[in-house]
C-alpha positions as CSV (number, residue, x, y, z in Angstrom):
1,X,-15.0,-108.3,-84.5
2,X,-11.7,-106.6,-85.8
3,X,-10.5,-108.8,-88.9
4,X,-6.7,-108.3,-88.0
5,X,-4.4,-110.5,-86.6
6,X,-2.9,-109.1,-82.8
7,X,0.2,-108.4,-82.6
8,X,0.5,-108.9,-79.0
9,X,1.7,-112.7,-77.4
10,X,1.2,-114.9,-74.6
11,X,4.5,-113.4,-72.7
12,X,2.9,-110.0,-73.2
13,X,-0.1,-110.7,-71.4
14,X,1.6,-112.3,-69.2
15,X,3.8,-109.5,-67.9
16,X,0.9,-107.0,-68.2
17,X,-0.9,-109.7,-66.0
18,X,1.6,-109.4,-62.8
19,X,0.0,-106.6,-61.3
20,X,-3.3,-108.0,-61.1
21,X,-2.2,-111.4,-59.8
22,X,-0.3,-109.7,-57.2
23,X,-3.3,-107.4,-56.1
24,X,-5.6,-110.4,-56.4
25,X,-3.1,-112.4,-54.0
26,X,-3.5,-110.3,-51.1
27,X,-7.8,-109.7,-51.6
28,X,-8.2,-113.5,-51.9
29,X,-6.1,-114.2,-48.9
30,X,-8.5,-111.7,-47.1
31,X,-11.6,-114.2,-49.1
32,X,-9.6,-117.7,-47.7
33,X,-9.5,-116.6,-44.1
34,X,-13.4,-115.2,-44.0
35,X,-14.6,-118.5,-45.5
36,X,-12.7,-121.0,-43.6
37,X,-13.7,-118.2,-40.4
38,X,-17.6,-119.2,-42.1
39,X,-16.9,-122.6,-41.6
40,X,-15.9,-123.5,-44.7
41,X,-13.0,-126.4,-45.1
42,X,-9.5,-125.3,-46.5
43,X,-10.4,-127.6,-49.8
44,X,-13.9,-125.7,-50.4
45,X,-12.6,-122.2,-50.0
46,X,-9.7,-123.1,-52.7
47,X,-12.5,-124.7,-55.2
48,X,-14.6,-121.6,-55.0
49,X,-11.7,-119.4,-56.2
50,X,-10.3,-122.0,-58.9
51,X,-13.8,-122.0,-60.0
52,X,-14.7,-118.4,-60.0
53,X,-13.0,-115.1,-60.3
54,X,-15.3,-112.8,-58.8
55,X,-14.5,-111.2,-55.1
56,X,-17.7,-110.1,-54.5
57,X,-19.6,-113.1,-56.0
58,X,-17.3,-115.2,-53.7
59,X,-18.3,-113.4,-50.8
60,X,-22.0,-113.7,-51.6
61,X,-22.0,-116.9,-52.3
62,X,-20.7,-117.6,-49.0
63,X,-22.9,-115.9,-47.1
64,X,-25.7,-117.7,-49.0
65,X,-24.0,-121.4,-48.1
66,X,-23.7,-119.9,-44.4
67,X,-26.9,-119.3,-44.1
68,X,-28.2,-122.6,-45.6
69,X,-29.6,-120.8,-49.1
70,X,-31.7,-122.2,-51.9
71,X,-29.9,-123.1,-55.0
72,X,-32.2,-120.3,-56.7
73,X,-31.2,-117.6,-54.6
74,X,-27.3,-118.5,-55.1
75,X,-28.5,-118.2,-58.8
76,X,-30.3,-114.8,-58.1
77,X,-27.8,-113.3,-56.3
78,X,-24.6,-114.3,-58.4
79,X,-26.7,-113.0,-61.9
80,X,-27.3,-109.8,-60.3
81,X,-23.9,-109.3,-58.4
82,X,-22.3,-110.4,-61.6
83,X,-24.4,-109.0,-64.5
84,X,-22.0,-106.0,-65.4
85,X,-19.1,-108.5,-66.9
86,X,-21.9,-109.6,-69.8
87,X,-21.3,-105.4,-70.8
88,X,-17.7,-106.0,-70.5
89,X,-18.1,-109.0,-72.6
90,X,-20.3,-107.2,-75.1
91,X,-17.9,-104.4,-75.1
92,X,-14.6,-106.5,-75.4
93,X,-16.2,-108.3,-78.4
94,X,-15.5,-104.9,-80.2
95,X,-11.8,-105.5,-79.6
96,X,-10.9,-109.0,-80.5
97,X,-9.2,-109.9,-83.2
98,X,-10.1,-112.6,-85.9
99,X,-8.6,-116.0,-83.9
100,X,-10.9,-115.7,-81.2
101,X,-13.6,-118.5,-82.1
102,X,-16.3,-119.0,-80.1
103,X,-14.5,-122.0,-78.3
104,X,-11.7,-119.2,-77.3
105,X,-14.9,-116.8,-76.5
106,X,-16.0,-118.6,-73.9
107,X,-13.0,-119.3,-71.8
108,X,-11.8,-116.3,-72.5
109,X,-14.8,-114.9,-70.5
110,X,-13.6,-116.9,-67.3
111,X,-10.8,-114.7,-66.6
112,X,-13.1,-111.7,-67.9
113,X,-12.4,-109.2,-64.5
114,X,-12.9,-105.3,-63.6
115,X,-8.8,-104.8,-63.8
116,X,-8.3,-107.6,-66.9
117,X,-11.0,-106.1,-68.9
118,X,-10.0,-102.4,-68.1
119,X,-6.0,-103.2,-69.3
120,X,-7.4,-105.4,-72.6
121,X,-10.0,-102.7,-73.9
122,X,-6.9,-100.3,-73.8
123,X,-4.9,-102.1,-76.0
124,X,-4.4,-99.8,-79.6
125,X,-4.8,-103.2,-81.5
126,X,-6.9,-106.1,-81.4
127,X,-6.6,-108.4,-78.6
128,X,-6.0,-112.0,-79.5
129,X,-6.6,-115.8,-77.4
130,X,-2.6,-116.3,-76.8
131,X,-2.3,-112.2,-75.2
132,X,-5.3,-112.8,-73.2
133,X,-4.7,-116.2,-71.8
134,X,-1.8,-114.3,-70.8
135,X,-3.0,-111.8,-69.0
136,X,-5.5,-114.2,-67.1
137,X,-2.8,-116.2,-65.6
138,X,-1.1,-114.5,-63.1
139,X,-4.7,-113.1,-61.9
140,X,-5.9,-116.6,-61.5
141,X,-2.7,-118.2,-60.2
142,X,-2.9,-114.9,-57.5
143,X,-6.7,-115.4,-56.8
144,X,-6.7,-119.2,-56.2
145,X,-2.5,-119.0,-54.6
146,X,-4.4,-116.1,-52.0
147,X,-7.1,-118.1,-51.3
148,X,-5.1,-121.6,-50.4
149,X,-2.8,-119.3,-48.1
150,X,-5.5,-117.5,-46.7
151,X,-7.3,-120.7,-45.8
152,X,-4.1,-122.5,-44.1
153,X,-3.8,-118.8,-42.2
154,X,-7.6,-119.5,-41.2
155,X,-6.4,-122.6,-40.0
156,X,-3.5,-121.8,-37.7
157,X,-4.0,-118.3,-36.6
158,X,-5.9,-117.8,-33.5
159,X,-9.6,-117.3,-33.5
160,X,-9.4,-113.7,-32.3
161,X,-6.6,-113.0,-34.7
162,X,-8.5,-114.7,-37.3
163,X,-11.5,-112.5,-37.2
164,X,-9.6,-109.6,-37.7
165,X,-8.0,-110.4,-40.4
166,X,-11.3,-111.7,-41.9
167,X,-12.8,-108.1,-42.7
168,X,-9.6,-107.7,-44.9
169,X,-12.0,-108.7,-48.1
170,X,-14.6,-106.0,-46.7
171,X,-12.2,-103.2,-46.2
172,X,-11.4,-103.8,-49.7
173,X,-15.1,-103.3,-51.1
174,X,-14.6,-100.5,-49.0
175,X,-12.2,-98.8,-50.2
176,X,-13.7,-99.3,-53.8
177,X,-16.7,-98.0,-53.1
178,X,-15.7,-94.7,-51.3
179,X,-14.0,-92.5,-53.6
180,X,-16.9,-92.8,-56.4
181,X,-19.1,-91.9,-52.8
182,X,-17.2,-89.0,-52.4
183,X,-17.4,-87.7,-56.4
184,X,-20.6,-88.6,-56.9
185,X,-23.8,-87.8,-54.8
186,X,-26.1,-90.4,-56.7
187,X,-23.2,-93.4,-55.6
188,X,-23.4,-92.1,-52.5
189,X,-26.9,-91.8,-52.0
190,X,-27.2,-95.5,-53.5
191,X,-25.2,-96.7,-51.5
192,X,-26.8,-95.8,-47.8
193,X,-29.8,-96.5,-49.6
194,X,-28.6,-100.2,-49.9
195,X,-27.6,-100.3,-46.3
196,X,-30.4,-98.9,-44.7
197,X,-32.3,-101.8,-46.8
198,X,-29.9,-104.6,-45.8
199,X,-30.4,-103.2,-42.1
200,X,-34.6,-103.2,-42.2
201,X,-34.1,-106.8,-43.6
202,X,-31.6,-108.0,-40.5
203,X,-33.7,-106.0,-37.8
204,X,-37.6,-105.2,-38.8
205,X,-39.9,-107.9,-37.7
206,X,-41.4,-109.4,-40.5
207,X,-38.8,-107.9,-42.9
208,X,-36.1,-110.5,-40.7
209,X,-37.6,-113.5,-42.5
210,X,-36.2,-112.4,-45.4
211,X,-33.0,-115.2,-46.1
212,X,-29.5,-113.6,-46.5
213,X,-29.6,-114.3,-50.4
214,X,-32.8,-112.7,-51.3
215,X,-32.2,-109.5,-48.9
216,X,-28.9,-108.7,-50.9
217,X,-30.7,-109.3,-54.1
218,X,-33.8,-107.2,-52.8
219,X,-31.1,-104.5,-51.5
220,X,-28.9,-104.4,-54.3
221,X,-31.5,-104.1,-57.0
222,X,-34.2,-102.0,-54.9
223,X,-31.5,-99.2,-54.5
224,X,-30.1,-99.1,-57.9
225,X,-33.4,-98.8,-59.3
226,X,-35.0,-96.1,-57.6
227,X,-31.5,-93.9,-57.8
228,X,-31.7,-94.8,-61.2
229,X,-34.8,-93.3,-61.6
230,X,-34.0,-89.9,-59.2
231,X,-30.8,-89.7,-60.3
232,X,-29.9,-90.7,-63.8
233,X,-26.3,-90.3,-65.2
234,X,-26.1,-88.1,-67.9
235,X,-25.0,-88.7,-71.2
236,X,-21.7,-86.5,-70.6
237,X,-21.1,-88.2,-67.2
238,X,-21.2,-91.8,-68.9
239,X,-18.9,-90.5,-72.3
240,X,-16.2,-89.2,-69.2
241,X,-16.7,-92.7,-67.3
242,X,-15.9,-95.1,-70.4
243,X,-13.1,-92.9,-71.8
244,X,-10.3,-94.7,-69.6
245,X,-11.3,-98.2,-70.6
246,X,-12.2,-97.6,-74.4
C-alpha cells in the first residue's frame, strides 16, 4: 500500500463519477423492467440493486429466483460470475494510499465495478477513501435511480411493450461481448462454446434437468476452462490488455 497521502477529494471523485452513473442509469433501467417482467415486485428489484452493483450478477440471480434455485446455487453462480472483482481488488490494493484502513477496505469494495476500478487504477497518485466514495456515488445513485424507474416502467407500460424493452440489459452484454469476439478468436470461440452448452442443458434430455443456476455455472466455467487450456493468452497479449488500467 502506497504510504502517501492522495491528493485527490470527495468532489473529485465525484465529478469523475458522472459518467458512470449516467451509463449505469440507463442499463439498470433495462435490469428494473426484466425483473419486474420476471415477476419480481417494484420493492425487490430496487433492493437487489441498492444491495448489489453487479449487472450481470443481477441478472443471474434473477434467473436463479425465477426458477425457484437453491440458496447454494445463487452462492455458486454469483462467486463465479463475480470472481474477477477479488483481482481488481488485489490489484487496486497496489494503489491506495495510507488512510484506507481495513474498515474503508471493505466498503470501498462495494462500489468496486469494471468502469470504477478501470478510472481509479489510472489515477498517477494514490487513491484515497474520500476520492473513492466519490466516485462510487453517482454509479450507485445511477444503478439503484435506473432500477426504481425501470421497475415503475415495468409496471405501466404494456406487456408487449414491456418485453421489448426487457432485452435492453441483454443487448447490453451484447454489445460487451462482441468487439473482444471480433479481435480475438479464443473470446470468440469461448463464447459459442458457452452457448452451445447453455443450449444442450435447455434442450438434451437428461442434460434438461440441470436447474437454471447450475447450467450457467457448468456453462460458464466448462467453456473458460477448456479454451484456457487450447487457447492460452500469451504473456504479450496480457502485458497489452492491463496497460489501459494500470
Amino acid at each position: 500500500m502506497a504510504k502517501t497521502v492522495s491528493p485527490y477529494r470527495y468532489v473529485h471523485g465525484l465529478r469523475d463519477g458522472i459518467p458512470i452513473g449516467l451509463g449505469y442509469l440507463s442499463v439498470s433501467f433495462g435490469f428494473g423492467i426484466s425483473a419486474v417482467g420476471e415477476g419480481l415486485r417494484m420493492l425487490e428489484a430496487l433492493i437487489i440493486s441498492m444491495t448489489n452493483l453487479t449487472s450481470a450478477g443481477q441478472v443471474a440471480g434473477v434467473t436463479v429466483i425465477v426458477a425457484g434455485g437453491t440458496l447454494i446455487e445463487m452462492i455458486l453462480t454469483q462467486l463465479v460470475i463475480n470472481l474477477r472483482y477479488s483481482l481488481m481488488g488485489l490489484t487496486l490494493t497496489q494503489r491506495l494510499d495510507s488512510r484506507c484502513t481495513t474498515p474503508h477496505r471493505l466498503l470501498m469494495s462495494f462500489g468496486l465495478t469494471d468502469e470504477i476500478f478501470a478510472l481509479a487504477a489510472s489515477k498517477p497518485y494514490p487513491v484515497g477513501p474520500s476520492y473513492f466514495y466519490g466516485l462510487m456515488t453517482a454509479p450507485y445513485v445511477g444503478w439503484a435511480g435506473g432500477t426504481l424507474l425501470g421497475a415503475i416502467a415495468g409496471n405501466l407500460l404494456p406487456s408487449d411493450l414491456r418485453a421489448a424493452m426487457g432485452i435492453m440489459i441483454y443487448a447490453m452484454f451484447i454489445a460487451i461481448v462482441l468487439p473482444p469476439m471480433r479481435r480475438d478468436r479464443g473470446v470468440l470461440l469461448t463464447v459459442l462454446l458457452a452457448i452451445g452448452l447453455s443450449c444442450c442443458m435447455k434442450y438434451v434430455p437428461g442434460l434438461n434437468q440441470i436447474s437454471s443456476g447450475f447450467a450457467i455455472i457448468l456453462s460458464a466455467v466448462i467453456s473458460a476452462a477448456v479454451m484456457a487450456l487450447l487457447h492460452p493468452v500469451k504473456a504479450e497479449e496480457e502485458e497489452q490488455t492491463e496497460a489501459p488500467t494500470s
